[in-house]
N, C-alpha and C positions, 0 to 999 in steps of 0.2 A: 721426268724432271725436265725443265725447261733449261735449253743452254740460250747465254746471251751474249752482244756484244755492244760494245758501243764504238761509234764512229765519230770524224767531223766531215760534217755537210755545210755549204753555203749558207743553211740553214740554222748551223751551230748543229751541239751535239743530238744525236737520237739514239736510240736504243732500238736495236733488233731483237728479237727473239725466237725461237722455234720448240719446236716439240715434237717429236715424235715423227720427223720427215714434213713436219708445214709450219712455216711461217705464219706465227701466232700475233708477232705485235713488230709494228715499223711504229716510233714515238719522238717525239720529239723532246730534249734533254735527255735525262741519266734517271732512268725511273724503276723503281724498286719492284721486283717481280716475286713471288711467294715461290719457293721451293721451285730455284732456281741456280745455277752455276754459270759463270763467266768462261766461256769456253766458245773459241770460234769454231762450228762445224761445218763440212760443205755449203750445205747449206747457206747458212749464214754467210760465207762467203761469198756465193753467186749473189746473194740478196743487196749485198756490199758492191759487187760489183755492178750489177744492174741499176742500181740508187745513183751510182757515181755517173755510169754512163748517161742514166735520165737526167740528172745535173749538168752535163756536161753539152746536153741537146741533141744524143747522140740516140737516146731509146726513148720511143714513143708506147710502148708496151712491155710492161712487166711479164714472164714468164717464172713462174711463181708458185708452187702451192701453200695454196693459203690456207687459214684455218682461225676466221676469231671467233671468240665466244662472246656471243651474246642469245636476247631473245629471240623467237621463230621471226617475231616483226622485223627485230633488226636485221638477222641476217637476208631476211630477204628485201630492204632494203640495201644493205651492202654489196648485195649479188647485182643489184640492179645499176650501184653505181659503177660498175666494175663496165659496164656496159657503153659507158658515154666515153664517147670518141676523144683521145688527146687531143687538147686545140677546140673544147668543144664546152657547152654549157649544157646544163637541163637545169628544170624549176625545180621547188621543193614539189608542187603540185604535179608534176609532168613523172620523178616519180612514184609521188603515190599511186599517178593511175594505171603505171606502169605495173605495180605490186598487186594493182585492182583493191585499193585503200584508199576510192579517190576522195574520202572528207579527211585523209589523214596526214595533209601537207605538213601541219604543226609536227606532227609522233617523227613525220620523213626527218624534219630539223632535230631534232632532240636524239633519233639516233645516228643520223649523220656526226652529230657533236659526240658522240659515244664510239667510233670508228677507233677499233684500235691499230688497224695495221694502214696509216695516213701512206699517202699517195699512191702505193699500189694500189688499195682502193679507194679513186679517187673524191674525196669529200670536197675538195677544193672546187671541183666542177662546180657544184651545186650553188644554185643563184636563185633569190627571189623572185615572184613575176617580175616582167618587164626587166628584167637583167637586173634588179636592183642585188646588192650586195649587202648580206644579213650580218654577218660577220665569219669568226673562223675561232673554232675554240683553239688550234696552236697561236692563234696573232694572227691582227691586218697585217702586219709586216710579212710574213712567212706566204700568208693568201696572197697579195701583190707580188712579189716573189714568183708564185709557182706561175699565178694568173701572169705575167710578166714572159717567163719562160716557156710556155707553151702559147704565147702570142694569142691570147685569149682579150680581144678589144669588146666586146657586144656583152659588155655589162655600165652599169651606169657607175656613179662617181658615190654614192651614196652607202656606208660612210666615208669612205676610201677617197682621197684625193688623188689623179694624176701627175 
């Protein structure tokens, strides 16, 4: 059974989750989890604590086990974005090639948008060629935000305004 909690962040409310010793889902709002219990464990609390400190600009690295579910594609896209340096960008194409998926830019965007456990692993990173900015299935708002907080300039304005 999954325990969960919910917090407030800069970012308004999100939902933690865990199961079984790994952090299953970081979410943004109050989202409804299947055979599930409202219960803060260890866990959950470092994962709290670490979220605040990275809010805070104090952690540039999550220490974490993690654990989502998804397909073999995704998760090895998520492993890879786990990989791109706080303060840093990668394309949707850089990693496909990364995954060695290199026609699979588009599948890299669609499960970047499927990421359940946001900013530990970080989807935000991820930018179109030439730094253009695709969008962010939490919100531009929350994308500017994190891109803002980790001083990430070397994306362009599109559709995001400065």
């Amino acid at each position: 059974m999954k325990n969960y909690i919910f917090i407030e962040t800069p970012l308004g409310k999100m939902t933690l989750a865990e199961e079984n010793d790994y952090i299953t889902n970081i979410a943004y709002g109050e989202i409804t989890l299947e055979a599930s219990c409202e219960n803060e464990t260890e866990l959950l609390s470092q994962a709290k604590q670490q979220l605040a400190e990275y809010f805070n600009g104090e952690r540039k690295e999550f220490n974490l086990p993690l654990k989502p579910s998804g397909t073999v594609f995704q998760l090895s896209v998520w492993k890879a974005l786990t990989e791109i340096p706080y303060g840093k960008t990668a394309s949707y194409k850089t990693i496909a090639n990364k995954i060695h998926q290199p026609c699979a830019a588009r599948a890299v965007g669609m499960a970047n948008n499927k990421n359940p456990i946001v900013i530990a692993i970080p989807c935000h990173r991820v930018v179109g060629a030439k730094g253009i900015i695709k969008g962010y299935g939490g919100g531009v708002d929350k994308l500017k935000f994190l891109l803002k907080l980790e001083n990430i300039t070397d994306v362009e304005d599109f559709p995001i305004k400065w």
